[in-house]
C-alpha positions as CSV (number, residue, x, y, z in Angstrom):
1,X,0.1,95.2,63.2
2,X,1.6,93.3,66.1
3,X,4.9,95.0,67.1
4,X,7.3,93.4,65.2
5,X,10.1,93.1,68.1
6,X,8.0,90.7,69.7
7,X,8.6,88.5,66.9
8,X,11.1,85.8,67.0
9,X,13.5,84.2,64.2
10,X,10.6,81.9,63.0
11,X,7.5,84.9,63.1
12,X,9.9,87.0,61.3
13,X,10.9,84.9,58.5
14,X,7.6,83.9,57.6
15,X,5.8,86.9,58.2
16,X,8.7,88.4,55.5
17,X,8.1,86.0,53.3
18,X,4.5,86.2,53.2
19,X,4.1,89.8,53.1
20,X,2.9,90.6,56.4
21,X,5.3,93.2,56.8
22,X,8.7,93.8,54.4
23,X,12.1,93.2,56.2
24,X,12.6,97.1,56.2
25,X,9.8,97.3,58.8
26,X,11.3,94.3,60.9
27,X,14.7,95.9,60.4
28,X,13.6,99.7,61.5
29,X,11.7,98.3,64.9
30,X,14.8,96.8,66.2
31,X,16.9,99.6,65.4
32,X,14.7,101.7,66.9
33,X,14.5,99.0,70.2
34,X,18.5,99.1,69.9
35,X,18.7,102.8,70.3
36,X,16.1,102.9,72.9
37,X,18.1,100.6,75.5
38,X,21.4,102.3,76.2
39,X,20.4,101.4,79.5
40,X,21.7,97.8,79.3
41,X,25.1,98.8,77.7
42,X,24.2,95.5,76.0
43,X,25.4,96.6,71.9
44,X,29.3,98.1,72.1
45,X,28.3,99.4,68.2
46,X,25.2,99.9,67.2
47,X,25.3,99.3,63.1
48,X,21.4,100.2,61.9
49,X,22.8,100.7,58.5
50,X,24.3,96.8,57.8
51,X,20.6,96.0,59.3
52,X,18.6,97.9,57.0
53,X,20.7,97.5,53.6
54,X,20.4,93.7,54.6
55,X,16.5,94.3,54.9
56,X,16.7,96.0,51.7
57,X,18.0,93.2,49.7
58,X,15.5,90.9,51.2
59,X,12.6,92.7,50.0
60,X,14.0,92.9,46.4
61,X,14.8,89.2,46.3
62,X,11.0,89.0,47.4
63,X,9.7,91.1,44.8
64,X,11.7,89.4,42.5
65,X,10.5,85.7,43.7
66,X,13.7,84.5,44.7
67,X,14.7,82.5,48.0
68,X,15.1,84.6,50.7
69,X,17.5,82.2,52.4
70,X,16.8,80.4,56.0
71,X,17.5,83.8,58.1
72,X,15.6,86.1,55.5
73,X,15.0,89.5,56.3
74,X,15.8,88.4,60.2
75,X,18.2,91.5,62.3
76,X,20.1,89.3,64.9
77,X,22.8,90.9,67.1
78,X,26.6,89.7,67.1
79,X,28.6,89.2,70.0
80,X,31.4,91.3,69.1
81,X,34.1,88.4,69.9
82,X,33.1,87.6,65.8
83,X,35.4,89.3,62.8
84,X,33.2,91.9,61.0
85,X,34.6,92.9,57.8
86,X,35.1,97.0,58.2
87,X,33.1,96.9,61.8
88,X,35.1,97.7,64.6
89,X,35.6,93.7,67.2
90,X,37.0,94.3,70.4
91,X,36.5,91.4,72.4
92,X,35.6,94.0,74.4
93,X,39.1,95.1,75.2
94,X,40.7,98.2,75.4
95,X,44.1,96.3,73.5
96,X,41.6,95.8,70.2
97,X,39.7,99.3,70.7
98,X,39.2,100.5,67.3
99,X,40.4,97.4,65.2
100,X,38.7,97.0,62.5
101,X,39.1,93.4,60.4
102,X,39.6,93.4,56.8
103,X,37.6,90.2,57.1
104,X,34.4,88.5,58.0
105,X,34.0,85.5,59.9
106,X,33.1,82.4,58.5
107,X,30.1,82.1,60.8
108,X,28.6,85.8,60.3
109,X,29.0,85.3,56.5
110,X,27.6,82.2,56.7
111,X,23.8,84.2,58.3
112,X,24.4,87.1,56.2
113,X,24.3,84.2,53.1
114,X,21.0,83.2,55.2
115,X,19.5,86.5,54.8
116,X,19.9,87.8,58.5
117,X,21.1,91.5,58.9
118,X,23.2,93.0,61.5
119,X,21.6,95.2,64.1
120,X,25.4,95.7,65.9
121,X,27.8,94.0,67.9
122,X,27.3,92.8,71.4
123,X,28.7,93.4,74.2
124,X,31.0,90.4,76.6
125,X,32.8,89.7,79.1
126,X,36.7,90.8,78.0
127,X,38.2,88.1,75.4
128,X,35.1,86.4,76.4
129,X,36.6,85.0,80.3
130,X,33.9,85.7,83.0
131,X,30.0,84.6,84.3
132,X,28.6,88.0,84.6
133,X,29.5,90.7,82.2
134,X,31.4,92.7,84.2
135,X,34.8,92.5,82.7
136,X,34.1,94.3,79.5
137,X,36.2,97.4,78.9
138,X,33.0,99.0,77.4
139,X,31.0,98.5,80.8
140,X,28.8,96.2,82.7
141,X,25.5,94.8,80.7
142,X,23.0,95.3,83.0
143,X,20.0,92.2,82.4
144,X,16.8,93.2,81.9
145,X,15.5,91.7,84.5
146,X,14.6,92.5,88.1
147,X,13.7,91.4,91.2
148,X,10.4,91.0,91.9
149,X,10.5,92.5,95.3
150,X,10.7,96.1,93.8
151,X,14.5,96.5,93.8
152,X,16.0,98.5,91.6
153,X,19.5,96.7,91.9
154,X,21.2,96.0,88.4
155,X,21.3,91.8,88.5
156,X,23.9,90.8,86.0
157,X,23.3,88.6,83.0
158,X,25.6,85.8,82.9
159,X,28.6,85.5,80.8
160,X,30.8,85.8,78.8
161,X,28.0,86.3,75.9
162,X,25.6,89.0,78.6
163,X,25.2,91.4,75.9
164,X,23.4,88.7,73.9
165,X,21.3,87.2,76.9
166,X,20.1,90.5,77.7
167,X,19.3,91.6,74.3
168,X,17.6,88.6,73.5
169,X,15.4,89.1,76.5
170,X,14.8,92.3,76.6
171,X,13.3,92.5,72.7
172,X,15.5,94.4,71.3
173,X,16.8,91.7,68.9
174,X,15.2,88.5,68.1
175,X,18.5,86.3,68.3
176,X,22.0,86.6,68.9
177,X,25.4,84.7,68.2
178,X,27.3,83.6,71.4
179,X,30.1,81.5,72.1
180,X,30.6,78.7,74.7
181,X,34.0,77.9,75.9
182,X,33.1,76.5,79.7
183,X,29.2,77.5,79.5
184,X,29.2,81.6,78.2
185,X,26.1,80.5,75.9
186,X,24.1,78.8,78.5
187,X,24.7,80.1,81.6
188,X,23.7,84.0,80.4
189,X,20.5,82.1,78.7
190,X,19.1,80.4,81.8
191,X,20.3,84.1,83.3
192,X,18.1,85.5,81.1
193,X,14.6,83.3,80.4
194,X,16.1,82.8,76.9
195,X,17.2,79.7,75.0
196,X,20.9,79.0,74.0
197,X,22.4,75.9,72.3
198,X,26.3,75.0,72.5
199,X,26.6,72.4,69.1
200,X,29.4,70.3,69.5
201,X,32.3,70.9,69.2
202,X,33.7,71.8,65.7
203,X,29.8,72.4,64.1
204,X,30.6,75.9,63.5
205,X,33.9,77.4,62.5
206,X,36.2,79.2,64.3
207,X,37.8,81.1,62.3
208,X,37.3,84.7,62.4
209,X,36.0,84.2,66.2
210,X,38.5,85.9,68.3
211,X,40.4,82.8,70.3
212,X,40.1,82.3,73.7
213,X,40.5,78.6,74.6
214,X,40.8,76.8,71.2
215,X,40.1,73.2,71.9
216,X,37.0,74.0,73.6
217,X,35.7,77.5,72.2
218,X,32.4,77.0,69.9
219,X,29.8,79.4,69.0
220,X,26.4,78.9,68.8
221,X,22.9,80.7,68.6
222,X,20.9,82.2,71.7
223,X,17.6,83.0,70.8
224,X,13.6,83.0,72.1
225,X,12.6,79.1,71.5
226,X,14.2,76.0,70.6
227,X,12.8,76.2,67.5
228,X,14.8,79.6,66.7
229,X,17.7,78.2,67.9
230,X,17.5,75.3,65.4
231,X,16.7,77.4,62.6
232,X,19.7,79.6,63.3
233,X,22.2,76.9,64.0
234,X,21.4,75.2,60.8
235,X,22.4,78.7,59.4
236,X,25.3,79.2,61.3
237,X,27.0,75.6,61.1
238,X,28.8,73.9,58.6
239,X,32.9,72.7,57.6
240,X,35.0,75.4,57.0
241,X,38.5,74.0,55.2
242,X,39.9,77.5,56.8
243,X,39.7,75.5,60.2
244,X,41.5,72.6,61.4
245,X,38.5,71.4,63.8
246,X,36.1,71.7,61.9
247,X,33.7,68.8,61.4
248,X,33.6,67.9,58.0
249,X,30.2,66.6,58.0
250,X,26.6,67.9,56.7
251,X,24.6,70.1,58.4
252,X,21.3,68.5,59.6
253,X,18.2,69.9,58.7
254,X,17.4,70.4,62.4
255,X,14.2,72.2,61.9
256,X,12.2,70.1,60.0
257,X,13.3,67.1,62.7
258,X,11.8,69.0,65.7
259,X,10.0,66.2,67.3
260,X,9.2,66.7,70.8
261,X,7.5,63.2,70.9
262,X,10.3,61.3,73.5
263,X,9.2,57.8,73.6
264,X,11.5,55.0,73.7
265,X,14.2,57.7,74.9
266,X,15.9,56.9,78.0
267,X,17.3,60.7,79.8
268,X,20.0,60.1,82.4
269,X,20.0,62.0,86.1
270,X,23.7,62.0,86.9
271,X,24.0,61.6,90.8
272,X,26.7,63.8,91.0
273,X,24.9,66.9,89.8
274,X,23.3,67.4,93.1
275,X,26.0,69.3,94.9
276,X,26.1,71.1,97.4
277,X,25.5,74.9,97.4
278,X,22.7,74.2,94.8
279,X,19.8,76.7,95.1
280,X,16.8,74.7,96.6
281,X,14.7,76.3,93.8
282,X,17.0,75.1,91.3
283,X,16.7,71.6,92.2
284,X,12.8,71.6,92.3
285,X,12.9,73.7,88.9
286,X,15.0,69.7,87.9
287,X,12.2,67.8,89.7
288,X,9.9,69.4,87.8
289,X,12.3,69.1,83.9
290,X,12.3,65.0,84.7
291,X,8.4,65.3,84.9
292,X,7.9,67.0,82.2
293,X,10.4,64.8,80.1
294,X,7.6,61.7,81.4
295,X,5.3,63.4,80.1
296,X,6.6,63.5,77.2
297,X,7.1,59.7,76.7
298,X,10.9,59.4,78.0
299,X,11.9,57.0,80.9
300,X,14.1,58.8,83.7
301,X,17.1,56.7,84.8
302,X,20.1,57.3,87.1
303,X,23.7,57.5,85.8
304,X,26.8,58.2,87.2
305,X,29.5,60.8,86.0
306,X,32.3,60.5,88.8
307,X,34.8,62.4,87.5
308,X,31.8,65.7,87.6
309,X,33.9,67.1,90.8
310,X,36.9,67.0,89.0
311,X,35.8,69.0,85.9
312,X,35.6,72.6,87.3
313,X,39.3,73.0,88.5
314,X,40.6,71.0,85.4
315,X,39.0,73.7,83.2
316,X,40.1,76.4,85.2
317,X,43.5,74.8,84.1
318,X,43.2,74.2,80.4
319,X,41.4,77.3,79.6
320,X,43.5,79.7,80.7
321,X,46.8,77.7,79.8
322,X,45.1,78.4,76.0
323,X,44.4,81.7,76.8
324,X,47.9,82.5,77.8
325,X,48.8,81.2,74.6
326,X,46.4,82.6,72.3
327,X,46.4,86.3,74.1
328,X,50.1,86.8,73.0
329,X,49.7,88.0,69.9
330,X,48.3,91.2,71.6
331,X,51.8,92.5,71.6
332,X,51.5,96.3,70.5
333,X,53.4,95.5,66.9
334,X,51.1,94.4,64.6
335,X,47.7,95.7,65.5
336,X,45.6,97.4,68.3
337,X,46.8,99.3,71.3
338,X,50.2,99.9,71.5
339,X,52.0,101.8,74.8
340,X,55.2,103.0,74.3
341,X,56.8,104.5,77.5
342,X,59.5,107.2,76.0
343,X,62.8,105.7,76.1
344,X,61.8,101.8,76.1
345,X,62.9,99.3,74.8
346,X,60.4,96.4,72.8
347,X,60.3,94.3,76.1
348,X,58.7,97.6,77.9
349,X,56.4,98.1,75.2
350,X,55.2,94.7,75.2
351,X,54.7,94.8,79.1
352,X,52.8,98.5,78.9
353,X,50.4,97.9,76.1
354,X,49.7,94.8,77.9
355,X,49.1,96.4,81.0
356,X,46.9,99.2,79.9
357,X,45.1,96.8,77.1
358,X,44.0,93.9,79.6
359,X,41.3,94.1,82.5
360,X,42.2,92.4,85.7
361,X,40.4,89.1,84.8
362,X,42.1,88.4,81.7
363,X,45.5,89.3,83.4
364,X,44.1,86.7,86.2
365,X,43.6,83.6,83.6
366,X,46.8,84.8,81.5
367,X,49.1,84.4,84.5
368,X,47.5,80.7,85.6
369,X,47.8,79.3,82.2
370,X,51.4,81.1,82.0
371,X,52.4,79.2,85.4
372,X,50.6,75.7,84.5
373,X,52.6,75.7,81.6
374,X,56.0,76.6,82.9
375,X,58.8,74.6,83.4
376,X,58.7,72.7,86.6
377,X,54.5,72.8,86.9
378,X,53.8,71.7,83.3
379,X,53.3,67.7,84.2
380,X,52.2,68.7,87.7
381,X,48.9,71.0,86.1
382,X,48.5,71.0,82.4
383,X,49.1,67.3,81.9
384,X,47.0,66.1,85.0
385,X,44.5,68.5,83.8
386,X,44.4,66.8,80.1
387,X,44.1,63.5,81.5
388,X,41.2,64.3,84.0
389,X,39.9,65.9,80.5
390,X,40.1,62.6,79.1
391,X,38.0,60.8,82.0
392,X,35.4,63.5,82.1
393,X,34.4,62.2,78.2
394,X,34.8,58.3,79.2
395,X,32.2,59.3,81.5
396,X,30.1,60.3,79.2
397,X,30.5,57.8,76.6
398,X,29.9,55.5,79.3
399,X,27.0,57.0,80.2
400,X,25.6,56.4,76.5
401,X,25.3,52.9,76.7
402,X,22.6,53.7,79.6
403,X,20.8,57.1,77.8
404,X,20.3,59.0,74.9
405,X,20.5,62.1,76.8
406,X,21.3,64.0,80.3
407,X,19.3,66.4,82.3
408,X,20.7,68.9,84.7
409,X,20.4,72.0,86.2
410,X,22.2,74.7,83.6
411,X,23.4,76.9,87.1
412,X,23.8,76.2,90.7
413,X,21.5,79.9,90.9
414,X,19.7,82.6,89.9
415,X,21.2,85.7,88.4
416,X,22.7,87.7,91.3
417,X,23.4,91.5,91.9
418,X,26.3,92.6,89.6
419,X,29.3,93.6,91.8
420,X,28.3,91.2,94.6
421,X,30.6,88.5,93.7
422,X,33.3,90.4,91.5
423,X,35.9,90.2,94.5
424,X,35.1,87.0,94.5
425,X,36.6,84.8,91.8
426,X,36.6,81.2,93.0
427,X,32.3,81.7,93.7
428,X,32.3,83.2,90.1
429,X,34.4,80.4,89.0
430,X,31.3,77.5,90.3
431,X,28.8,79.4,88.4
432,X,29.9,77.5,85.3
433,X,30.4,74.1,87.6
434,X,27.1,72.4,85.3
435,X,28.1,73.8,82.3
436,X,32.1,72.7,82.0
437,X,32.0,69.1,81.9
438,X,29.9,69.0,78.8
439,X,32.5,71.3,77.1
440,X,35.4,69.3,78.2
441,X,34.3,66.8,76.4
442,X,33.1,68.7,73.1
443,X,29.2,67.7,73.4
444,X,26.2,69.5,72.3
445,X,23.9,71.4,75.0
446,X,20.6,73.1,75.4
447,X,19.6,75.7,78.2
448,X,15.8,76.0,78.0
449,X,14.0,78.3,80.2
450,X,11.7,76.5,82.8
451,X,10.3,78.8,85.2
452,X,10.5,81.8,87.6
453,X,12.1,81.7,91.3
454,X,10.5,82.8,94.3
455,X,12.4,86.4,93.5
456,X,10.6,86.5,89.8
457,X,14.1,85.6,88.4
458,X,14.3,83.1,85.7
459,X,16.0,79.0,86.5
460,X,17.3,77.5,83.4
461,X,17.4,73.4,82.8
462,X,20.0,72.0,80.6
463,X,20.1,68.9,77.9
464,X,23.7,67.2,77.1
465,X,23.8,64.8,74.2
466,X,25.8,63.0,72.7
467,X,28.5,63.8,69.9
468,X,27.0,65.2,66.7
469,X,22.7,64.7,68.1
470,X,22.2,68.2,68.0
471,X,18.8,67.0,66.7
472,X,18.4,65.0,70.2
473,X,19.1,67.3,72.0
474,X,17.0,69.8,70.2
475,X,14.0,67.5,70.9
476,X,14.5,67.0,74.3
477,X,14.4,70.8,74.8
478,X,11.5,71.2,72.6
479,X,9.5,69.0,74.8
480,X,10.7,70.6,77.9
481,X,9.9,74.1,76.4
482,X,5.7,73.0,75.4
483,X,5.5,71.7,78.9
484,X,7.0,74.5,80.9
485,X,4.9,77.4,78.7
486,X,7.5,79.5,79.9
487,X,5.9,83.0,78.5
488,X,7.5,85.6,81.2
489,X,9.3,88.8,80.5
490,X,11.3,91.4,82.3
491,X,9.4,94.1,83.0
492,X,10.2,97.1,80.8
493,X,12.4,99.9,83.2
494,X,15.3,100.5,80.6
């Protein structure tokens, strides 16, 4: 039998439904791949049990000749920013260690309805703010891959969602939920030689998702092929009344309108995507995704996006202005860490649990978004920040009237060693300077994996689309994806 972790979303469900193997069997591999890679600190809880009692009921509604749902008998992994009812979420902060919701999240429910199983919950950068995993309470994820020179240094996978990236890569789970706020679901999967779609904003609820930057958070499924990743977005997506942005709209059968055929399509090559500081790899590796996207029938035309330079510090406003709203109900009174120095008063007790419960980047983004919203800076920041907001999506919508779609490089590089730009912030900041301005504006985007660097690292390309064409966007990476035959994998160390 082929090993059954080398199976994607797809393989599994088929191979389940068929009777090539029972969903016990997929279920026990991966549990058994889970346990075997502490080495990339990628899972904060392991949860074999939910996996295999998820398995279990697969193979009875097989037996029985009922529908085993889209995701049936599929493990997946869950980043652990997602509400599990009676399994500890953390956001992978010391200020939630141990909380356990009463609760599920409409989007896990809504792939446990599928027929997927939990294999555990995934480690993140802390409340989800950071591009390398290595702000997580829990410890660094370490990516499974390597330099090809022989190094042994630990290259980091991406973030916020690392623990997914790495996971997904590495084998030890055939798909995993992430969330994209200013590019944590694409950045980790070009990271990583994986596939991650951001839908657009409001496709899949938020509720239950543990907020970081409301207007623009959305969660979405990182996986081993564009065709996974459609499967498990039509899964995951759908209006949820317990959310006030959520699209109330019908969820697309996106896998059965994979088309990679591109003719008639016109992609768009915004000018100001060619910035300065880009890896000279990475702008080959986009060479190369406008041939392929000829290939496949689609004309290649120039557009023009001139509020792009603007994009990066706007978010770097707006997000953490959200964040410093969202992140005080971490207060030490109602639930997860609470500090109380002997002899203080509440106001100590707020300022000590806070202390001890957040890491040094979410204290960072809490105390921009505090100042940016004071009195005094408010109009100066926040507002100038919205309205620049506002002309990033006239861009795009402008843009529209000229393509169907955008192609661009989903990083400026490569994965780099973990630790070498952590006193760095700012450099951090840029790694997300492709993948912001399609979240400002709420669109759907693809990071497909196109090919290796000179180092034997992976370079991702990214599709933007426009409101609500997840299925365009799909496409577009689906032809990009049969051209590039991108087939590597890390080489097993862990």
């Amino acid at each position: 039998m082929t090993d059954l972790t080398e199976l994607g979303i797809k393989a599994i469900r088929e191979g389940v439904a068929n009777g090539d193997f029972t969903a016990r069997e997929v279920a026990e591999g991966f549990n058994a791949a889970v346990a075997a890679a502490s080495e990339l600190n990628a899972f904060i809880v392991a949860t074999p049990d939910h996996a295999l009692a998820a398995a279990d009921a697969v193979d009875t509604k097989r037996a029985k000749g009922d529908d085993l749902g889209t995701m049936g008998g599929v493990p997946i992994g869950m980043k652990d920013l997602f509400a599990t009812k009676g399994v500890q979420t953390t956001a992978a902060s010391h200020i939630l260690e141990g909380f356990e919701p009463q609760y599920e999240s409409t989007v896990s429910q809504n792939l446990w309805d599928a027929g997927a199983g939990m294999l555990g919950k995934l480690n993140l950068d802390q409340f989800a703010m950071g591009s390398s995993n290595e702000t997580s309470y829990f410890g660094n994820v370490v990516s499974p891959w390597r330099k090809s020179n022989g190094a042994n240094t630990d290259m980091s996978p991406g973030g916020s969602s690392g623990g997914s990236a790495a996971s997904v890569a590495a084998r030890i789970v055939p798909a995993a939920t992430g969330t994209d706020t200013g590019g944590s679901i694409r950045q980790p999967a070009a990271f990583a030689g994986i596939t991650g779609i951001k839908p657009t904003y409001g496709r899949c609820s938020r509720w239950g998702v543990v907020a970081f930057a409301s207007s623009l958070d959305q969660a979405g499924p990182m996986a081993r092929s564009v065709e996974d990743c459609a499967i498990m977005l039509e899964a995951m997506a759908g209006f949820d009344p317990k959310d006030a942005t959520s699209l109330k709209m019908e969820v697309p059968n996106w896998e059965a309108g994979l088309n990679a055929d591109l003719k008639g399509k016109k992609i768009g090559i915004p000018k100001e995507y060619r910035m300065d500081g880009t890896d000279a790899e990475i702008l080959e590796s986009w060479e190369q995704g406008k041939e392929w996207l000829r290939d496949a029938g689609a004309e290649i035309v120039d557009i023009s996006l001139p509020h792009t330079k603007y994009a990066l510090p706007a978010y770097y406003i707006i997000a953490p202005a959200e964040a410093s709203s969202n992140l005080a109900r971490y207060d030490g009174v109602r639930y997860g860490l609470r500090d109380l120095p002997e002899g203080s008063g509440l106001q100590d007790m707020y300022a000590a649990t806070r202390a001890a419960g957040f890491g040094d980047e979410v204290k960072r983004r809490v105390l921009i978004g505090t100042y940016v919203l004071s009195a005094g800076f408010y109009d100066a920041y926040y507002t100038q920040a919205q309205k620049i907001r506002t002309l990033v999506a006239q861009d795009f919508e402008k843009a529209w009237s000229q393509c169907d779609a955008i192609l661009a490089p989903t990083t400026p590089t490569a994965s780099f060693p973990l630790g070498s730009l952590s006193d760095d912030p700012l450099t951090m900041y840029l790694n997300d300077v492709f993948a912001v301005p399609a979240s400002l504006a709420g669109l759907p985007a693809i990071s497909v994996p196109a090919m290796l660097n000179s180092d034997g690292l992976p370079l991702g390309l990214q599709i933007i689309g426009k409101p609500f064409d997840e299925q365009g966007v799909l496409n577009a990476g689906l032809a990009m994806q049969q051209r590039a035959n991108f087939d590597a994998q890390p080489e097993k160390w862990w």
